[in-house]
C-alpha positions as CSV (number, residue, x, y, z in Angstrom):
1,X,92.4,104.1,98.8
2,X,90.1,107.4,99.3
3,X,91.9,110.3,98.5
4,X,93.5,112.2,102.0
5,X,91.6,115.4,103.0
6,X,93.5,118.4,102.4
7,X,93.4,122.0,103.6
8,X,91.8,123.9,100.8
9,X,92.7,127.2,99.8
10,X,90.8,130.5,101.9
11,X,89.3,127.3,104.5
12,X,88.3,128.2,108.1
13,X,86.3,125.4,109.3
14,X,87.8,122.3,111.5
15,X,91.5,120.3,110.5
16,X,90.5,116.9,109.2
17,X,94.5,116.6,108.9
18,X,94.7,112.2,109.0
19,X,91.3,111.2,107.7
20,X,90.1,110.2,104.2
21,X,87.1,111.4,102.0
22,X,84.6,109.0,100.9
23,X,83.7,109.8,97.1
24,X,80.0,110.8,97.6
25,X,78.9,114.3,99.6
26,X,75.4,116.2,99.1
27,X,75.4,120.0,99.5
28,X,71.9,121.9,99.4
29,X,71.7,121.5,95.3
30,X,72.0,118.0,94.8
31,X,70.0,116.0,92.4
32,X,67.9,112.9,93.1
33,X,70.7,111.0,92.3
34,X,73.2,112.4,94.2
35,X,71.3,112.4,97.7
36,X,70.4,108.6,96.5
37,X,74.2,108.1,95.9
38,X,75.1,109.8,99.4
39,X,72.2,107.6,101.3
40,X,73.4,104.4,99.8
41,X,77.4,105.2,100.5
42,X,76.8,105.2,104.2
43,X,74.5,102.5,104.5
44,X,77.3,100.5,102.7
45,X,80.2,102.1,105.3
46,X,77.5,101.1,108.3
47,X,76.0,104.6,108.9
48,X,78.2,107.6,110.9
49,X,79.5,106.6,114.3
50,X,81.2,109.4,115.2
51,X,84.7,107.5,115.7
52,X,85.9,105.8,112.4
53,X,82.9,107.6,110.1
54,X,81.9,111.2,110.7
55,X,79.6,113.0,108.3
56,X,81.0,116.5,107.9
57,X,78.8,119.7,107.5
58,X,79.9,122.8,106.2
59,X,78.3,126.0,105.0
60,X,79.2,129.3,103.3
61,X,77.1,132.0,102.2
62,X,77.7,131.7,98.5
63,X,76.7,128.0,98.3
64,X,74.8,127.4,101.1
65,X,76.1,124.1,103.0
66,X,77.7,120.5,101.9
67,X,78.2,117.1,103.3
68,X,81.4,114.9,103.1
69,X,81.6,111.5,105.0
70,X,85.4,111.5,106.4
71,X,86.8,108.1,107.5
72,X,89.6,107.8,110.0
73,X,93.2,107.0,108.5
74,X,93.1,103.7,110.8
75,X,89.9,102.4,108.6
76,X,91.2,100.1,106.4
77,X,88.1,98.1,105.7
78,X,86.1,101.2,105.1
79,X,88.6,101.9,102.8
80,X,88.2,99.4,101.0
81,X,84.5,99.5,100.8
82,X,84.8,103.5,99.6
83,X,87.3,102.4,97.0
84,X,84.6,99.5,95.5
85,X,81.7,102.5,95.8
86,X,84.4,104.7,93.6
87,X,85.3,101.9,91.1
88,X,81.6,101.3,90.7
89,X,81.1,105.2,90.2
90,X,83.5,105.4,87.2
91,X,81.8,103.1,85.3
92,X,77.6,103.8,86.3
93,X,76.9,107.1,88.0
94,X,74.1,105.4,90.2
95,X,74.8,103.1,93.2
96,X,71.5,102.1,93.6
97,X,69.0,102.8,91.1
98,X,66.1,101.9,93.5
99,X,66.9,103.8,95.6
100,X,67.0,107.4,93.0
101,X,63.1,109.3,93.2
102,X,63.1,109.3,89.5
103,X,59.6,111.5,89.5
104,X,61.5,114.0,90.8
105,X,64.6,114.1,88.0
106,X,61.7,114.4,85.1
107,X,60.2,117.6,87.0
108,X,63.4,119.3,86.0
């Protein structure tokens, strides 16, 4: 099962008190792989609809903004599907490897 979203420390944005955090986000620094790994989580969860999946922003001025997906508590077959993206993760890093702009990893 994803792991619950809790209230971190020094947080003033929105309560997501109930819902559960998909294992991919994207902030403004991610790689190629990451926003590769974040495009190909929600096409697997069926894209944000605003009721079970939500695709959270948040920004500060230190780091600049990030993206979670949250899924509601009630979502047990998206669930599921987030706990087969994770199980994949700890063994490969990449979800979909054609899907990752590998031109743009080798210009770092």
């Amino acid at each position: 099962m994803p792991r619950a979203w809790t209230m971190p420390r020094h947080y003033m944005g929105a309560s997501w008190d109930g819902w559960f955090v998909a294992p991919c986000g994207r902030s403004r620094d991610s790689d190629a792989i990451e926003r590769a790994n974040w495009s190909e989580q929600l096409e697997r969860l069926g894209g944000e609809d605003g009721e079970r999946v939500v695709v959270v922003r948040e920004s500060n001025f230190l780091c600049g903004w990030v993206e979670w997906v949250a899924l509601a508590a009630d979502a047990t077959d998206l669930h599921a599907i987030a706990d087969d993206i994770q199980a994949k993760l700890d063994t490969y890093p990449i979800l979909n490897e054609d899907a990752v702009e590998w031109e743009e990893l080798d210009e770092d």
